[in-house]
N, C-alpha and C positions, 0 to 999 in steps of 0.2 A: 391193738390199734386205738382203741377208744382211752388207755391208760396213756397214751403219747398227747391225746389232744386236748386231757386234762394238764396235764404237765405241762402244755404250751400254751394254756389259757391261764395257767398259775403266776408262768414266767410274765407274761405278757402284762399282767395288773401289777405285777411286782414291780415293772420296767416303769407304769406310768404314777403307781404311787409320789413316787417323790416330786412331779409335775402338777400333779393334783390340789396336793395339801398346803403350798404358798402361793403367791402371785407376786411379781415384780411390775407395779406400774411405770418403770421406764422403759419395759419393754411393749406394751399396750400400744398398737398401732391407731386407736383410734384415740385422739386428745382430745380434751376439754374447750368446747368452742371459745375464744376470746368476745368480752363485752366491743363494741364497737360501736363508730359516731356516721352520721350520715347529714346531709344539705338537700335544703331545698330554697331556689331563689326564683326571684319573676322581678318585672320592672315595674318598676310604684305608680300607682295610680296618678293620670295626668303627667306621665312622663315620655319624651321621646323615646322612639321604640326602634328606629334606626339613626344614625348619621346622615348630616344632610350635606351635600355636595355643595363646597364655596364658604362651608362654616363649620370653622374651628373651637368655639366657645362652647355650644348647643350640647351639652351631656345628654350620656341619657343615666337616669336613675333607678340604682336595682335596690330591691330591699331582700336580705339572705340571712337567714336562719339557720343555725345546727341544730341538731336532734340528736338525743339518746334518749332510746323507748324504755331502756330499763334503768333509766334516769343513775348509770351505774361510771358518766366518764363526764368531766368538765372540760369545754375546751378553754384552753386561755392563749388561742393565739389562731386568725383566721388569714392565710396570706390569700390574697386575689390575682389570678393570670388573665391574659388575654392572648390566643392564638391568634394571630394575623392570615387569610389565605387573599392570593391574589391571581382572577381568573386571565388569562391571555389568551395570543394565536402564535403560534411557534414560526418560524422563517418558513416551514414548509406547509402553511398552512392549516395547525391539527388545534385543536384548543387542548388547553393547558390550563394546571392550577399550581402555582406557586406558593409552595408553605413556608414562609418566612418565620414560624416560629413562633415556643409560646415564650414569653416575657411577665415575670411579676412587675404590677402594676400597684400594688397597695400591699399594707399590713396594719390589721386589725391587733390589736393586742392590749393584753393585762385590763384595767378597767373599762375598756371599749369594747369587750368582747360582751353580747349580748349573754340573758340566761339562757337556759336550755326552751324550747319552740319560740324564740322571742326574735325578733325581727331587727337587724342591722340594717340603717341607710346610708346611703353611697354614692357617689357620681363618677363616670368613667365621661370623660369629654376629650376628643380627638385629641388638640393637644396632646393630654399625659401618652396617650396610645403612639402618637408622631414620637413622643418624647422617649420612648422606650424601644422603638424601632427605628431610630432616625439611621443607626449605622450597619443597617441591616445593608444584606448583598446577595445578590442570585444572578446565576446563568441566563439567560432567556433565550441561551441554545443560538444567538446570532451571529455568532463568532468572536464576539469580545472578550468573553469570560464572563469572571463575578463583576456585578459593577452595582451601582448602588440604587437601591429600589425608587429612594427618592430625587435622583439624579442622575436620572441618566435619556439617554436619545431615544430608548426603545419604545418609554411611554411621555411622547412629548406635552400629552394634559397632565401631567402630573408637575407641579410649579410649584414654588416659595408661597404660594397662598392658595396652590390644589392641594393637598398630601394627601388624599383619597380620593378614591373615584369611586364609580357605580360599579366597576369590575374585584371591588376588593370586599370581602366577610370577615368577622369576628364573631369570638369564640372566647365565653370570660368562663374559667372554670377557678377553684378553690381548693384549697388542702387545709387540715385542720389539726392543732398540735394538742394534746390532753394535758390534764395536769400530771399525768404518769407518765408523761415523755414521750410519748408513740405519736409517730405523725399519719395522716390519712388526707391521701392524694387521689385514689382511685378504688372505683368500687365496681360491682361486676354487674351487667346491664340489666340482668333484671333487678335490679335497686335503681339503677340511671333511668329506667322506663316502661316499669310494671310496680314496683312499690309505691303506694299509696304516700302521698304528700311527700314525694324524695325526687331528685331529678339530677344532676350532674352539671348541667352547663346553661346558660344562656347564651342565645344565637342572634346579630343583626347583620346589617349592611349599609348600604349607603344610597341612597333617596335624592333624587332633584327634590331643593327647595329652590322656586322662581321668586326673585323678586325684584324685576326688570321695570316695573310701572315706575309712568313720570315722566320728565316735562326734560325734551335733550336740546342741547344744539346741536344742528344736522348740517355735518360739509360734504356735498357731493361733487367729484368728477366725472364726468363723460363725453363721451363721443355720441354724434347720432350719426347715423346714415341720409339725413335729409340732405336737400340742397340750401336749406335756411339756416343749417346749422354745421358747416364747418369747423373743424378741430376740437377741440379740448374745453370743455366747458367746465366752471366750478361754481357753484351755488351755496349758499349758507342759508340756513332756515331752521325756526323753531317746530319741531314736528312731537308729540304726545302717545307713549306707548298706553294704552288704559287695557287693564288686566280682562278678560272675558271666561277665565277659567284656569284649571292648574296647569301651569306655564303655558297659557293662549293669551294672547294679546292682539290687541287692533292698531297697526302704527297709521297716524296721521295721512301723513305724505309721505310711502315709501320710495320717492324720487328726489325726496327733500325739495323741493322746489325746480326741478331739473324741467321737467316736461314742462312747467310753464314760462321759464325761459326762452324755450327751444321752440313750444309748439301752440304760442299765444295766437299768431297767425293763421292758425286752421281750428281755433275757437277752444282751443284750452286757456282757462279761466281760474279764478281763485277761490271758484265755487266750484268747480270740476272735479268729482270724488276720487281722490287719490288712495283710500284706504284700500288695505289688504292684511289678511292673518297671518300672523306669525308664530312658530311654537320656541320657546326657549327650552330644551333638552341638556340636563347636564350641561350648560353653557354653548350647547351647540346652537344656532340660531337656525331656522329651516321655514324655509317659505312654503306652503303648499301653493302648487302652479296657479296663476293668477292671468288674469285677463283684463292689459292695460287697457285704455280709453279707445282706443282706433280699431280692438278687438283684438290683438295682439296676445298668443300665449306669452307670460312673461313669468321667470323663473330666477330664487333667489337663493342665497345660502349665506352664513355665516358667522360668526361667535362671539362670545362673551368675553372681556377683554379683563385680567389679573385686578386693572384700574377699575373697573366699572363702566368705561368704555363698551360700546356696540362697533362692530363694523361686518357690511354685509359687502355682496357686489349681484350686481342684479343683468339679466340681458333680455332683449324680449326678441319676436318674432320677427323686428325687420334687421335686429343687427345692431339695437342701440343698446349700448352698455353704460354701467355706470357703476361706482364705487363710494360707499356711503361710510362717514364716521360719525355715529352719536357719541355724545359729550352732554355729563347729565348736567342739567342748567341749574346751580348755585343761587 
């Protein structure tokens, strides 16, 4: 027995001899790590940090950097994307995000490409972003189909001199090409957001900037409920938005002249304080409820006009309405 299980411990080393004594590294399941490049960007100092709602010029400015830690790969070529998403409410109600897509927006290359931890500046301003997505298309599920992001019924503030709004995000990411031809577009998240000085993307949005102050001419129509003032009445008057905080304003006469008109008779006067606050929202105009002169809850709304134009319309507690167009005064 013992003479069989030398004889098959003989066999056995004879068998892996010839396994032993070469090695084939293309059969080696573990490879040789490849050297590789990484980014890291942020928005430069005293730079817009979002988009501002009503303005297309206003960039905002990134300064982005490549990296290679074992200073072992050159880039010579940095292209720039921007993802566009756009948040809604679907026909039945549900919110929604529409991803419109990412789009190259720049390219960095041959002498313009910074050295290695050295810093490239840059500006990304609505415009180029409108200009890259202008013939984008999506569903919005309302039965039309695709129709076009920036034209169509579904989102009626979005205009020839809206192309953003407050419901839309951006997303600028990067890909970098070496001087040994390898491109690098994505990397795996702990380098996007656990590696020291490395990060993947920049993220903004879009921001009311108000800048509604100043001196309008005010055309009002209305009706009153009195017995002094039958039918249709229309008044013209210079009335002054002056600014009291980020988009709060105090307008003048928000009657434009109407209640003095109308209600000189029972001691409204041109000294009679017509002011009331107003907030400018994303060009949405909103009165918080106010209390005309006779004690009247009186209640107002209404927007910011492509021209520059105001127009509200106002009603208060006994039924008197009115409809106001500011026209800024030249």
């Amino acid at each position: 027995m013992k003479r069989y299980k030398i004889l098959l411990y003989t066999l056995a080393a004879a068998m892996l001899l010839p396994f032993s004594s070469c090695k084939d590294e293309s059969l080696n399941p573990v490879l040789a790590p490849e050297t590789a490049v990484h980014g890291f960007a942020r928005t430069a100092a005293g730079s817009a940090t979002s988009f501002f709602y009503r303005d297309m010029t206003t960039p905002i400015s990134v300064e982005l950097q490549w990296i290679s830690i074992d200073k072992a790969n050159t880039v010579t070529k940095m292209d720039i994307f921007i993802t566009f998403k756009e948040s809604y409410v679907d026909a039945e109600g549900n919110p929604r995000v529409a991803n419109h897509g990412t789009r190259k927006v720049k390219t960095i290359v041959d002498s313009a490409v910074p050295a290695n931890r050295t810093y490239t500046k840059f500006n990304i301003s609505p415009s180029e972003v409108y200009e890259a997505f202008k013939s984008a298309t999506f569903d919005y599920g309302d039965g039309k189909g695709k129709v076009s992001v920036f034209s169509n019924t579904f989102k009626k503030d979005r205009t020839s001199s809206v192309r953003f709004l407050s419901d839309d995000s951006f997303r600028l990411t990067w890909a970098f090409t070496t001087n040994d031809g390898r491109y690098f577009d994505s990397w795996s998240d702990s380098v996007c957001s656990e590696f020291p000085g490395a990060n993947c993307d920049v993220e903004w949005a879009v921001v009311c900037l108000s800048k509604i102050e100043g001196t309008y001419i005010a055309t009002t129509t209305g009706t009153s409920t009195d017995d002094c003032c039958k039918g249709v009445f229309t008044e013209t008057k210079e009335v002054k938005l002056t600014k009291t905080g980020d988009g709060k304003y105090t307008i003048s006469d928000w009657s434009a002249g109407l209640y003095l008109k109308w209600y000189d008779v029972y001691g409204i006067t041109a000294t009679t304080k017509m002011e009331a606050t107003l907030f400018d929202v994303c060009g949405n105009i909103r009165f918080p409820d106010f209390t005309e002169p006779f004690g009247e809850k009186t209640t107002a709304s209404g927007k910011v006009n492509d021209n520059g134009t105001i127009n509200y319309a106002w009603v208060n507690g006994y039924g008197d309405k009115g409809t106001v167009l500011l026209t800024p005064k030249k």
